[in-house]
C-alpha positions as CSV (number, residue, x, y, z in Angstrom):
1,X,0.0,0.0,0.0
2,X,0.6,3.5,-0.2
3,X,-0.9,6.1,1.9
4,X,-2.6,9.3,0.6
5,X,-1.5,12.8,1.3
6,X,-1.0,13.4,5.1
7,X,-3.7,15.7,6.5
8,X,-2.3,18.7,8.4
9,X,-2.3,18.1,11.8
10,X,-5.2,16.2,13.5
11,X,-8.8,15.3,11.7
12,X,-11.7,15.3,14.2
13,X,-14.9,13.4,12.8
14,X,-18.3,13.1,14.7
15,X,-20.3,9.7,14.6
16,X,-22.5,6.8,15.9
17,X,-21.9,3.4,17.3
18,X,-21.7,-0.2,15.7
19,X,-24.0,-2.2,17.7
20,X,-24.0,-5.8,17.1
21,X,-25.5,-6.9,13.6
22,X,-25.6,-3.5,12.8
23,X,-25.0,0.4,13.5
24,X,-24.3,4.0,11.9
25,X,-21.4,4.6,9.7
26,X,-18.9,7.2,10.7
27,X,-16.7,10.0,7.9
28,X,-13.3,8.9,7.2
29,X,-10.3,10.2,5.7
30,X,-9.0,9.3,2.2
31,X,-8.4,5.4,2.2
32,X,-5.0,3.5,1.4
33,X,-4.1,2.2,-2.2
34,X,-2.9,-1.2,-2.0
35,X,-0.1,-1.9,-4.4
36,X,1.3,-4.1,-1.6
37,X,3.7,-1.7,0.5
38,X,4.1,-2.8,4.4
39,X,2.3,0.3,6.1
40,X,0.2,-1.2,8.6
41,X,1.1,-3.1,11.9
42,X,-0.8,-5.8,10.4
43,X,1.8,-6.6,7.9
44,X,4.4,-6.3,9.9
45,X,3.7,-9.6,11.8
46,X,3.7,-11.5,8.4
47,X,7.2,-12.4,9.1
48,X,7.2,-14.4,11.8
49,X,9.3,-17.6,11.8
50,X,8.7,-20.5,12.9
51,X,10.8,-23.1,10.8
52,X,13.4,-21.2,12.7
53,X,11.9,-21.7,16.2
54,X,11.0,-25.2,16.4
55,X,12.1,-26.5,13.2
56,X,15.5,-27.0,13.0
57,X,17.9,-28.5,15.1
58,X,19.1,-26.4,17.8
59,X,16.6,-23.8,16.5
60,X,16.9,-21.8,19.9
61,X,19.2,-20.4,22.4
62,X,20.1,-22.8,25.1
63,X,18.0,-23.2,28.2
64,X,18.9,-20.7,30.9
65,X,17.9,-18.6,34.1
66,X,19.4,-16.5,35.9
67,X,17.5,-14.5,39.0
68,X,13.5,-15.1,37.6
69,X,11.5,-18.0,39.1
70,X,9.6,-19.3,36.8
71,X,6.3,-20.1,39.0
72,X,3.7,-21.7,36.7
73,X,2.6,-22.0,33.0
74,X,0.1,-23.5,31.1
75,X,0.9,-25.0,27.5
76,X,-3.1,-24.6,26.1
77,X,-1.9,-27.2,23.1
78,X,0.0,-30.2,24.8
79,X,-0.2,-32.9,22.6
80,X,-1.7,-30.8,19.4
81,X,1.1,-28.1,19.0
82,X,-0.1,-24.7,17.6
83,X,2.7,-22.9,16.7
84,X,2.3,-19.3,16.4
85,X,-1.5,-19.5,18.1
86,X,-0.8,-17.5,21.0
87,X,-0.8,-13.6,21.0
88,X,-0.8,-10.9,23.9
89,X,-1.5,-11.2,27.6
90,X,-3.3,-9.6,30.1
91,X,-4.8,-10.0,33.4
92,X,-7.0,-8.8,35.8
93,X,-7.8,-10.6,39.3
94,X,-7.6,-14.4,39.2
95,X,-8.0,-14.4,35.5
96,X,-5.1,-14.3,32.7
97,X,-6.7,-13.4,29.0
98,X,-4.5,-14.5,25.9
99,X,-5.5,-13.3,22.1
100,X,-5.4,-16.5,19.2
101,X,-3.7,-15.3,16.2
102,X,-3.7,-16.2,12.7
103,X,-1.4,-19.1,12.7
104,X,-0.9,-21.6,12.0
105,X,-4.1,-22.1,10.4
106,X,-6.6,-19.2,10.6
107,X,-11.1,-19.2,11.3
108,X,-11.2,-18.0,14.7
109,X,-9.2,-16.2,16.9
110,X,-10.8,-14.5,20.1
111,X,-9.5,-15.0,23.5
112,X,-8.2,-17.8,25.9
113,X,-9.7,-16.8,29.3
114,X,-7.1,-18.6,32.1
115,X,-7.8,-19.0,35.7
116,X,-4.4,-17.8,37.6
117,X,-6.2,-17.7,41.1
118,X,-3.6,-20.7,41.9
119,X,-0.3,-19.4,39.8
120,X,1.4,-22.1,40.2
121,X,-1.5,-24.8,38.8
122,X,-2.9,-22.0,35.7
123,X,-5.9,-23.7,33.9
124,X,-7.9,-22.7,30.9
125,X,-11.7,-21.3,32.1
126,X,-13.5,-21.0,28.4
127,X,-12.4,-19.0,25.0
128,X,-14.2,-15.7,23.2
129,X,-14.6,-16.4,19.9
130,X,-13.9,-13.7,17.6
131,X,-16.3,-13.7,14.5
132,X,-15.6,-16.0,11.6
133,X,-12.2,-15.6,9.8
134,X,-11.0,-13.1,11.7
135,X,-8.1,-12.8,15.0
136,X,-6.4,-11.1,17.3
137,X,-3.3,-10.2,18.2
138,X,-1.4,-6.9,20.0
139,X,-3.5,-5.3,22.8
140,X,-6.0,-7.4,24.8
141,X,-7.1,-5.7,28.0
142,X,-9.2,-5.6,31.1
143,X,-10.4,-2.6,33.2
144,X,-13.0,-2.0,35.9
145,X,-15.4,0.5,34.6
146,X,-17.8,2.4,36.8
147,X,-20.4,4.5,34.7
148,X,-24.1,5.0,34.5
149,X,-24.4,2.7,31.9
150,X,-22.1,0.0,32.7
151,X,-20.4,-1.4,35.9
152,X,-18.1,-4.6,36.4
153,X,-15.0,-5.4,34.6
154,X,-14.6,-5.2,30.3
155,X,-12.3,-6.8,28.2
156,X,-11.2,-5.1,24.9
157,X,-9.3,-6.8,21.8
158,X,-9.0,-5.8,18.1
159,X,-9.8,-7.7,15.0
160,X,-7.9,-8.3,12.0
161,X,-9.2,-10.6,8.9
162,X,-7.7,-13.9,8.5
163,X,-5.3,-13.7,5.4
164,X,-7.3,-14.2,2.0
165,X,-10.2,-14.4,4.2
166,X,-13.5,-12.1,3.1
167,X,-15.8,-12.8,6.1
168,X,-13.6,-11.7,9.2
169,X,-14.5,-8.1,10.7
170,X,-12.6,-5.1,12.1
171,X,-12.7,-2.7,14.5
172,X,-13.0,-3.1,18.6
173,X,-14.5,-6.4,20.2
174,X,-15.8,-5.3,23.9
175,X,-16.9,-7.8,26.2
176,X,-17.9,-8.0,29.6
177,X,-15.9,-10.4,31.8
178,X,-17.4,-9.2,35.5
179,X,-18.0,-13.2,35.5
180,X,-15.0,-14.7,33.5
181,X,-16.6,-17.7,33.0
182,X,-19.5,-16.5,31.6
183,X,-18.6,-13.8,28.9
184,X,-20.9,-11.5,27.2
185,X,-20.2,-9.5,23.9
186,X,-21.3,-6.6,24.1
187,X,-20.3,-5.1,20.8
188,X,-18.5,-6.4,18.2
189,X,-16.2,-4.9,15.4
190,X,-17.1,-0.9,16.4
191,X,-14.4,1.5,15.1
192,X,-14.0,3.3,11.8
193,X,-16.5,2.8,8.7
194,X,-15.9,3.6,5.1
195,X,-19.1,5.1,3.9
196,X,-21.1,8.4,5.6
197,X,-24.8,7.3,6.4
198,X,-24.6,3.5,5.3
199,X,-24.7,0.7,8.1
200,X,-22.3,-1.9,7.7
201,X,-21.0,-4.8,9.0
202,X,-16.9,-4.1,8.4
203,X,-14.8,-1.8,10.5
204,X,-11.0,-0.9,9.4
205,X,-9.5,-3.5,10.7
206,X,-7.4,-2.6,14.1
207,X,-4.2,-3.7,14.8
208,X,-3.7,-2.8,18.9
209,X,-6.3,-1.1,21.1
210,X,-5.9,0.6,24.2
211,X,-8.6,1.9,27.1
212,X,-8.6,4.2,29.5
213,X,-10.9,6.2,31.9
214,X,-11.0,10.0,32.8
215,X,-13.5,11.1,35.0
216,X,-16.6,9.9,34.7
217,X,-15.9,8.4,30.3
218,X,-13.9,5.9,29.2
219,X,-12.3,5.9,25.7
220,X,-10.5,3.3,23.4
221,X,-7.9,3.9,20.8
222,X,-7.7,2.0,17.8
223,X,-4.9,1.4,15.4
224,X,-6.1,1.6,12.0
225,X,-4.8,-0.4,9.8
226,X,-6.6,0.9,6.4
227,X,-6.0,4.8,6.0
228,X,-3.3,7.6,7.0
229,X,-5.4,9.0,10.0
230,X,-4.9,5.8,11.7
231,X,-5.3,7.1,15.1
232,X,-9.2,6.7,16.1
233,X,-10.6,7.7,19.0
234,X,-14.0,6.0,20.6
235,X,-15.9,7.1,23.3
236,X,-17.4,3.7,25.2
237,X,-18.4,5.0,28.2
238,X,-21.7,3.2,26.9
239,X,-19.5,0.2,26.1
240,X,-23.2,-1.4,24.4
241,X,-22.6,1.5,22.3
242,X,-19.3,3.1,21.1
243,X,-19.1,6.6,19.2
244,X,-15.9,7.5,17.2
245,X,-15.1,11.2,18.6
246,X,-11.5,12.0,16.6
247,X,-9.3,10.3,13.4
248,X,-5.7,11.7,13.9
249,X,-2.6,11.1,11.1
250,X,0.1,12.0,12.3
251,X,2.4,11.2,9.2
252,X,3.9,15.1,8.9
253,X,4.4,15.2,12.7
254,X,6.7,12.5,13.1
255,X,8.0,12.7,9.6
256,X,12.2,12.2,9.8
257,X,14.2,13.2,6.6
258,X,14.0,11.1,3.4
259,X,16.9,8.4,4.3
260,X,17.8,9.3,7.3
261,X,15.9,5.7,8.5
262,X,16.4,2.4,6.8
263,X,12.9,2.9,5.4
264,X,10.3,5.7,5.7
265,X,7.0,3.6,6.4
266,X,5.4,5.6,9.1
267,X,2.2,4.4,10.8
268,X,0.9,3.9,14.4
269,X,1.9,0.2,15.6
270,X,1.0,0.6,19.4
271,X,0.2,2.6,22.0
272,X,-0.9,3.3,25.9
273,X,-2.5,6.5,27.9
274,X,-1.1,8.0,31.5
275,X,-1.6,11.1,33.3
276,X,1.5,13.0,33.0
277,X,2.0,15.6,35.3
278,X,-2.1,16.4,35.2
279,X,-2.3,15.6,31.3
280,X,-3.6,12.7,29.7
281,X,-0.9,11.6,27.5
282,X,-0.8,9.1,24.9
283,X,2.7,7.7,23.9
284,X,2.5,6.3,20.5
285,X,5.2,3.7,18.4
286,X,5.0,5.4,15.2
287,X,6.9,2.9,13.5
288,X,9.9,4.7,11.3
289,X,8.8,8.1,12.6
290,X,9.4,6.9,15.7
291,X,7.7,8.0,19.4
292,X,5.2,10.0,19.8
293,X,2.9,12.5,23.0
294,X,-0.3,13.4,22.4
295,X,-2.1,15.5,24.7
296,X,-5.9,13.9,24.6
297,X,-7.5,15.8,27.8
298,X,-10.0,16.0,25.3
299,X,-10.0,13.0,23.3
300,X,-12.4,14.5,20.3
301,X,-9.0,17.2,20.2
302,X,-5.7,15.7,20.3
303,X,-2.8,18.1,20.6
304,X,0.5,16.8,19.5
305,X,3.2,17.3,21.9
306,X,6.6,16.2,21.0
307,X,7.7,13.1,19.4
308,X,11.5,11.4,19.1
309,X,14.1,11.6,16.3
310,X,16.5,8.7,15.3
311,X,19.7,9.4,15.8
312,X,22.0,9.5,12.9
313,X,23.6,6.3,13.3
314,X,22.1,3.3,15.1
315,X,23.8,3.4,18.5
316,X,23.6,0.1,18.7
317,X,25.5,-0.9,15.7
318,X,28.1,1.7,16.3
319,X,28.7,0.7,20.0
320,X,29.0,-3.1,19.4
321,X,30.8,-3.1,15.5
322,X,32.0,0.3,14.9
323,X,29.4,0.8,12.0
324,X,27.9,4.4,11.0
325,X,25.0,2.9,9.5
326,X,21.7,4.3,9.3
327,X,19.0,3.2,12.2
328,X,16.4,0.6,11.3
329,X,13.4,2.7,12.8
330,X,10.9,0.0,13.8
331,X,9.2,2.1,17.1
332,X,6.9,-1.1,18.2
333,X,5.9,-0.5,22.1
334,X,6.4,1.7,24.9
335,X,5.8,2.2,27.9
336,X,6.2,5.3,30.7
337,X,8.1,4.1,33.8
338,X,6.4,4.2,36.7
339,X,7.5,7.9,37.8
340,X,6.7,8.8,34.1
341,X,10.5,10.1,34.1
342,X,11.6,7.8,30.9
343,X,9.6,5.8,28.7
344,X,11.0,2.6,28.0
345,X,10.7,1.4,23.9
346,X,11.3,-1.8,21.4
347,X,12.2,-1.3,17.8
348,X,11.4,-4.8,16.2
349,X,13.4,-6.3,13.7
350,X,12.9,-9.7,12.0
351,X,15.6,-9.2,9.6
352,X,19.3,-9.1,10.6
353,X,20.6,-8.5,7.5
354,X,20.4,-5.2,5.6
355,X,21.6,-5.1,1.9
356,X,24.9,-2.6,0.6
357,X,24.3,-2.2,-3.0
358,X,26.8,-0.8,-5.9
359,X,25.9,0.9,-9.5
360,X,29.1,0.5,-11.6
361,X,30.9,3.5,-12.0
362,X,27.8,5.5,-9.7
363,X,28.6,4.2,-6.1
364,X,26.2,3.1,-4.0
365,X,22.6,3.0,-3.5
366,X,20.2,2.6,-0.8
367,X,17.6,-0.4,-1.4
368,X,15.0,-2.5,1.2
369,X,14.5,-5.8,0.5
370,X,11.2,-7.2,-0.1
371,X,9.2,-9.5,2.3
372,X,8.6,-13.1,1.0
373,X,11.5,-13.5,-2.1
374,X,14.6,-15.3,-1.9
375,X,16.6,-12.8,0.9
376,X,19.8,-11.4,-0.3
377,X,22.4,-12.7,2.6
378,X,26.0,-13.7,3.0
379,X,24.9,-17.3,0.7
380,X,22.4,-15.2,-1.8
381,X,23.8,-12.1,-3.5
382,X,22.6,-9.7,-6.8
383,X,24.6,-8.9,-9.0
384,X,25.0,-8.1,-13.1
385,X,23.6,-6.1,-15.9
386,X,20.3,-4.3,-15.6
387,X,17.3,-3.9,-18.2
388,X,14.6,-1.1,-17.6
389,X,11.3,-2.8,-18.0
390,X,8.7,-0.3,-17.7
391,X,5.7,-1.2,-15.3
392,X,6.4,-4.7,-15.9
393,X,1.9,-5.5,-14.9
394,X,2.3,-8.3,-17.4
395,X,4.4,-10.5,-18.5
396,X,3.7,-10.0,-21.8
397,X,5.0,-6.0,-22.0
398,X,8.3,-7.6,-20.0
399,X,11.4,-7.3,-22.9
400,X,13.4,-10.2,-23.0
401,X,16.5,-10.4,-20.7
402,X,18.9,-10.6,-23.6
403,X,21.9,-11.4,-21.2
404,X,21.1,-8.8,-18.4
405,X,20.4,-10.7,-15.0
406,X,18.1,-7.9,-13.2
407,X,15.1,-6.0,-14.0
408,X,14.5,-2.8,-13.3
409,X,11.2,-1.6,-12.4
410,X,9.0,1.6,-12.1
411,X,6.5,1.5,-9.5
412,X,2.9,2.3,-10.4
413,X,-0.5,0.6,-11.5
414,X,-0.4,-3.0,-10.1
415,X,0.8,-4.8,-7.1
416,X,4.9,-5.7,-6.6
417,X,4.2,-9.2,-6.8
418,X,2.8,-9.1,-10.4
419,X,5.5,-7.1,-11.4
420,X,8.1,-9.4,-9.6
421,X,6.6,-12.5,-10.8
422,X,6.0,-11.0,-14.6
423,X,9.9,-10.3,-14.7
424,X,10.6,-13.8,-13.2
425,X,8.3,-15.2,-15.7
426,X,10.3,-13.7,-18.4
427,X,13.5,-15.3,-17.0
428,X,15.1,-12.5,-15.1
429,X,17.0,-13.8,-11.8
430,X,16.1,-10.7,-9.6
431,X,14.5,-7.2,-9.9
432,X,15.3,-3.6,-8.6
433,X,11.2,-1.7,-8.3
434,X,12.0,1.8,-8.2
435,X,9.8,4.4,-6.7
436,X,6.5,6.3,-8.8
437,X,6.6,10.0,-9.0
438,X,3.6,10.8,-6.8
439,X,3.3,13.1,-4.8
440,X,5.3,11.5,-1.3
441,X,6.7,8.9,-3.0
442,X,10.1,9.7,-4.8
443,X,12.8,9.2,-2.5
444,X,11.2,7.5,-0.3
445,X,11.9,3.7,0.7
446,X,9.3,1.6,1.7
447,X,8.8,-1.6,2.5
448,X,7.8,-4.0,-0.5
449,X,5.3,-7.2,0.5
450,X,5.7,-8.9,-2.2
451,X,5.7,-12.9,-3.0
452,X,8.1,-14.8,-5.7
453,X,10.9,-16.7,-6.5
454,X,13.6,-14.1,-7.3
455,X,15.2,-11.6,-5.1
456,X,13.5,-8.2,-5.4
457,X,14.7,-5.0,-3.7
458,X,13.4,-1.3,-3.5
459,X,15.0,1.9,-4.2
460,X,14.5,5.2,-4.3
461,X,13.0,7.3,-7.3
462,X,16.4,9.3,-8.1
463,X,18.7,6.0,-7.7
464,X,16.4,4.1,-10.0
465,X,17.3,6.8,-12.8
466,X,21.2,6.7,-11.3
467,X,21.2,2.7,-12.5
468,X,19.3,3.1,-15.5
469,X,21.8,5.8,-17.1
470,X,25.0,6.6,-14.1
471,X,23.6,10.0,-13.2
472,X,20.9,12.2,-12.4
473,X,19.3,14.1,-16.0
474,X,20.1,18.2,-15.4
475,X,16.8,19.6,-14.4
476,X,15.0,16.5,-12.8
477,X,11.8,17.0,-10.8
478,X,10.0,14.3,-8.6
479,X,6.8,15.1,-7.1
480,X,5.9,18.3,-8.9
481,X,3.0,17.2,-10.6
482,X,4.4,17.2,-13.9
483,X,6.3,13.7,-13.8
484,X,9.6,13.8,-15.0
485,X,10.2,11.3,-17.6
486,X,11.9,7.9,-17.1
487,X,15.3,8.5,-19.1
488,X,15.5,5.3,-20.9
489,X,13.1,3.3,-23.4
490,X,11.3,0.0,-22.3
491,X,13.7,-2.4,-23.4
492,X,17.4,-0.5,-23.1
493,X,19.6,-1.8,-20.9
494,X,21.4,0.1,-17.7
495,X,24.3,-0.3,-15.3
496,X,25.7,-3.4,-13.7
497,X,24.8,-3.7,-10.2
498,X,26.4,-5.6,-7.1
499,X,23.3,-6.0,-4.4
500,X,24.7,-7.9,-1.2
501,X,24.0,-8.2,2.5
502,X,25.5,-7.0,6.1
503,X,24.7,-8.0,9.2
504,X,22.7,-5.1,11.1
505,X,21.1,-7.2,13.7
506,X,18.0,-7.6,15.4
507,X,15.6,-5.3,17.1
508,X,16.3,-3.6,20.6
509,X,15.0,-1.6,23.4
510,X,15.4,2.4,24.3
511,X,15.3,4.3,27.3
512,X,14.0,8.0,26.8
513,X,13.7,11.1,28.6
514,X,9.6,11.2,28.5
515,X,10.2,15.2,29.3
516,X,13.0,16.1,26.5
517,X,12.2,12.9,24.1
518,X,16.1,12.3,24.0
519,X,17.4,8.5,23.9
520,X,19.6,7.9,27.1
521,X,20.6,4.2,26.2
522,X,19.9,1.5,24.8
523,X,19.8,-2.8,25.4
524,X,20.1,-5.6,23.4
525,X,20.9,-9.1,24.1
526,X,24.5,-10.2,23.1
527,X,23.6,-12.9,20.6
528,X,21.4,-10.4,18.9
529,X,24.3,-8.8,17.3
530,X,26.4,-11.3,16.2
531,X,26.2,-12.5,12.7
532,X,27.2,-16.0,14.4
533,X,23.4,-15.9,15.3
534,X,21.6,-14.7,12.2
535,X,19.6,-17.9,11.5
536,X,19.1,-21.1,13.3
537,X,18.3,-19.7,17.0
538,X,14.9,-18.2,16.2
539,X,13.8,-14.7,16.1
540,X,16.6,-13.1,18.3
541,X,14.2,-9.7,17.9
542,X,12.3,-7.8,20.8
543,X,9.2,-7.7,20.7
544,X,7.2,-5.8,24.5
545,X,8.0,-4.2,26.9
546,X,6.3,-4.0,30.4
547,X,7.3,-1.6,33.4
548,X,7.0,-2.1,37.0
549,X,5.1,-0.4,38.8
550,X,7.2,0.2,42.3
551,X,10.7,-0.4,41.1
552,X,13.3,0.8,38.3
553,X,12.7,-2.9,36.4
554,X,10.9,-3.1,33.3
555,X,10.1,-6.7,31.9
556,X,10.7,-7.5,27.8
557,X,9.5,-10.3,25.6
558,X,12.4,-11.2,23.3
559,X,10.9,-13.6,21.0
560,X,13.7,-16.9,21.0
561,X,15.9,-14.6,23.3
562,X,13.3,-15.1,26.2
563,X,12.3,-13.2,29.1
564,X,14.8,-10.8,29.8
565,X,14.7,-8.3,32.8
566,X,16.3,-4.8,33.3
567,X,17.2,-2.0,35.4
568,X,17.5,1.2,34.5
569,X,18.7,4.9,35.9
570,X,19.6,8.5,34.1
571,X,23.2,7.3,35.5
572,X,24.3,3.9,34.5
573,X,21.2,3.4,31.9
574,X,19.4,-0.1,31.3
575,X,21.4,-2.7,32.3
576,X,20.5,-6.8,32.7
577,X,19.6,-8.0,35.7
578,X,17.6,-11.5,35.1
579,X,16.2,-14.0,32.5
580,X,14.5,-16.8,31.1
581,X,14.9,-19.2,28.6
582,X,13.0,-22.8,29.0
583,X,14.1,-26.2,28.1
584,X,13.4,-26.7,24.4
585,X,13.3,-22.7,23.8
586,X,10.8,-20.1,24.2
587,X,8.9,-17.8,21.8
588,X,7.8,-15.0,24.0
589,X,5.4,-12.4,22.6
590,X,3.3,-10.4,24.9
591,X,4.3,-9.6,28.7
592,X,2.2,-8.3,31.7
593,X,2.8,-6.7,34.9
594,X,0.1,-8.2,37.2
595,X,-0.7,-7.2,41.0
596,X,-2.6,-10.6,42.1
597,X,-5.1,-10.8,44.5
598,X,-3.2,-12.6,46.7
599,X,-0.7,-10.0,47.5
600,X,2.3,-10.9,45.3
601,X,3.7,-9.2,42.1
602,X,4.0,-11.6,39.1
603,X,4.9,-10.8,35.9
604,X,3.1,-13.0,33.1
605,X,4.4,-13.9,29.6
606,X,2.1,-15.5,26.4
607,X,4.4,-17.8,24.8
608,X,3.6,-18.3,21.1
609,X,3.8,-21.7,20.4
610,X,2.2,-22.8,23.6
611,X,0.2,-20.4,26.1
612,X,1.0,-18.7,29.3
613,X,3.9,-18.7,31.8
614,X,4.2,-17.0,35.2
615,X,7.4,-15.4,36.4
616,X,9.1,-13.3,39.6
617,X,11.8,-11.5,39.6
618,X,14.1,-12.7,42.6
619,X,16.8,-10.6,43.0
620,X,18.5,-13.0,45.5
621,X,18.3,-15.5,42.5
């Protein structure tokens, strides 16, 4: 996808409720184009492995622990393995809820409802289902809501439609869970309609959610997966019946110069409200635009506040290797501390190898691989003469390789996997898709999803034309409305490029100043950065973060690298202190900070592959 021109500043739009089976439709802002671009939080979960997980041998980091007790779990699937089933986790009172995801085969997600009364002996209560072919995944949770029109405890996820499903549903799912075992919808897929004054039955579909109460409302915020103001706003103090009060983009605010991220695909991934020094803050993960405050006192009026800015070079990369490379981006979570002095943040990262690319006799150019091709790496490289293409929507406009090895493509008009597959089908080995000349596009680099058998990479707009001809043409224009002309004919060849790979490494966590927005520090675990690790232990990414609420510890899921927890100050920074790794490998996704009824302080963990574990930190270990 592509997303339309950013509105300036924030879109407020009146409207009605979805009730179940039916409901007013609300105004919207311009929708998404789909020409298969990774924009959404949706799509950014499509890369999961699990070949890599359980698969192969060894396909984990060795059992360890080191200061965490590990006081119960619960695998929901023993004896009929799910891998990839489980989502997020949350809790409240005796009762742990856990969202069903897509894989490995997708109908009906919803949510596993666990009884934790006894922590050490968990057991499954009932599951939500969620409505046919649709699931869940980031951002179940429960609250204890006290209005006129509701009292007891409600439960919140989001929906997302099963892959090449057309019957799942978007939106909010609310539920109330006042008796656990005995769930009641209450509304079903509310959120953000297409068309003014038409009922429906579809919602955007939402990637995360997130409630909170202020005075006598409550609100949700939605991620919205299917246009640019993807910040929606619902009033549910009637939780029977929600009412959309604001649709915020905030693509312009937290907009960082063209290149100066490995990617530019900005859109809201997660987020969580606290009351910051008497302000009701939101703290968004904008993806590559990075973190974000919004002042919503008055949730039908956001007011941005601040947001972060990447450094120049990944910190990370340059502390551990010496590399001034540019950061991957990535904002995925955050969370305040419990002072609300720092904010504490994971940039996810399923790929641990970027690609360093060459045009002979132009020097090098910036590409982003695509999602499911052959991956360039240190045993699949790119390299040869060049053809320009065209549009390549068919493979009967594609020219005939006559002896070059890579395609080069202009985007526009249909999806990157015909265009991919139409220059594979013409006996190309790999294609270069370079960007359109609309308006936002140009030198931008996005994220290609895009399925076939050849490696295919994205660049920029002006380093397309620099490997079709060496140079850019005197006078070029991109994005002027009067599109500069591509400077070669469909069929003539270009330069000779070299397109190989680097080790960058995974995804890691920040600590911020949640007053100046600066980045303090940073953590990764150790095997994360070495290339010695890039395939055959899992996903070696972050993934959550949780912060406690009485001490300077905050709790991360770390995918195969486990449960991991830190400490962190303005003096020394964030700094390891305990983790987890079980017998046979974990696959941690979601993590929760949980005050249990009776008196103790766990901190709970949704394994994918199996369900829920419960853990305390024990400093003593």
């Amino acid at each position: 996808m592509y997303r339309s021109a950013a509105l300036a500043g924030t879109a407020i739009v009146a409207a009605g409720a979805l009730l179940l089976g039916a409901g007013p439709v609300l105004a919207h802002d311009e929708p998404l184009v789909d020409d298969g671009v990774l924009d959404s939080g949706k799509e950014t979960h499509n890369h999961h492995s699990h070949g890599q997980q359980h698969g192969e041998e060894e396909g984990h980091l060795p059992a360890s622990s080191d200061n965490v007790l590990k006081i119960g779990n619960l695998d929901l699937f023993e004896g009929a393995e799910q891998p990839g089933r489980i989502a997020d986790v949350s809790a409240y009172g005796n009762y742990a809820y856990l969202t069903a995801f897509w894989e490995p085969a997708c109908d009906r997600g919803g949510v596993y409802i666990v009884d934790i009364a006894d922590p050490e002996a968990p057991k499954l209560v009932t599951k939500i289902d969620s409505h046919r072919g649709t699931f869940s995944g980031e951002g179940s949770q429960v609250i204890d809501l006290k209005t006129k029109h509701f009292t007891g405890q409600l439960l919140a996820y989001q929906n997302e439609i099963c892959p090449g499903d057309d019957k799942g549903i978007g939106g909010v799912t609310l539920v109330d869970v006042t008796n656990p075992a005995k769930p009641k919808k209450l509304v079903e897929g509310a959120g953000d309609f297409d068309v003014p004054g038409k009922a429906q039955t579809k919602a955007h579909e939402t990637h995360s959610i997130r409630m909170w109460t202020d005075g006598d409302r409550a609100y949700v915020v939605l991620v919205d997966n299917e246009e640019s103001a993807d910040v929606d706003i619902l009033d549910i103090t009637n939780p029977s019946k929600p009412v959309l009060v604001s649709e915020t983009d905030l693509v312009d605010e937290s907009a960082q110069p063209l290149g100066e991220v490995h990617g530019d695909a900005t859109f809201l991934h997660d987020m969580v409200v606290e009351e910051v020094d008497g302000v009701m803050t939101m703290l968004l993960s904008y993806w590559d635009g990075g973190y974000i405050k919004l002042n919503v006192d008055d949730p039908a009026n956001p007011v941005f506040i601040d947001d972060t800015d990447f450094e120049q070079f990944d910190p990370v990369r340059l502390e551990v290797a010496g590399e001034q490379i540019t950061p991957e981006g990535n904002a995925h979570q955050a969370e305040f501390t419990n002072d609300r002095e720092f904010f504490i943040a994971t940039d996810e990262d399923f790929d641990p190898y970027r690609v360093i690319a060459q045009i002979e006799g132009a020097g090098e150019f910036t590409a982003v691989q695509g999602s499911d091709v052959p991956q360039i790496s240190p045993e699949q490289s790119l390299a040869g003469g060049t053809r320009y293409v065209g549009l390549a929507c068919t493979a009967a406009s594609v020219p005939a390789p006559g002896g070059a090895t890579v395609a080069v493509i202009e985007r526009g008009t249909c999806a990157f996997t015909d265009k991919v597959q139409a220059v594979e089908a013409a006996g190309y080995e790999g294609a270069i898709v370079f960007n359109s000349d609309a308006a936002g596009n140009c030198d931008a680099l996005v994220s290609m999803l895009v399925d076939a058998g050849i490696p295919a990479v994205f660049a920029s707009r002006t380093d397309g034309f620099r490997i079709l001809t060496g140079g850019v043409p005197a006078g070029y224009t991109c994005g002027s409305g009067t599109p500069y002309p591509v400077p070669l004919a469909v069929g003539d060849p270009g330069r000779d490029v070299d397109v190989s790979a680097v080790f960058d490494g995974w995804g890691y966590v920040h600590l911020y100043d949640a007053e100046t927005m600066e980045d303090l520090d940073q953590y990764y675990v150790p095997e994360s950065q070495d290339a010695a690790y890039a395939s055959g232990f899992g996903d070696l990414s972050v993934h959550e973060i949780a912060t406690d609420p009485d001490e300077n510890l905050a709790y991360v899921s770390y995918y195969a690298a486990g449960f991991r927890v830190v400490e962190y100050d303005r003096e020394t920074g964030l700094n390891e202190v305990g983790h987890f790794i079980e017998e046979g490998g974990n696959n941690f996704w979601g993590v929760e900070v949980h005050e249990h009824p009776n008196g103790e302080k766990y901190v709970l963990a949704s394994d994918r592959d199996s369900g829920l574990y419960i853990f305390q930190y024990d400093p003593e270990g």
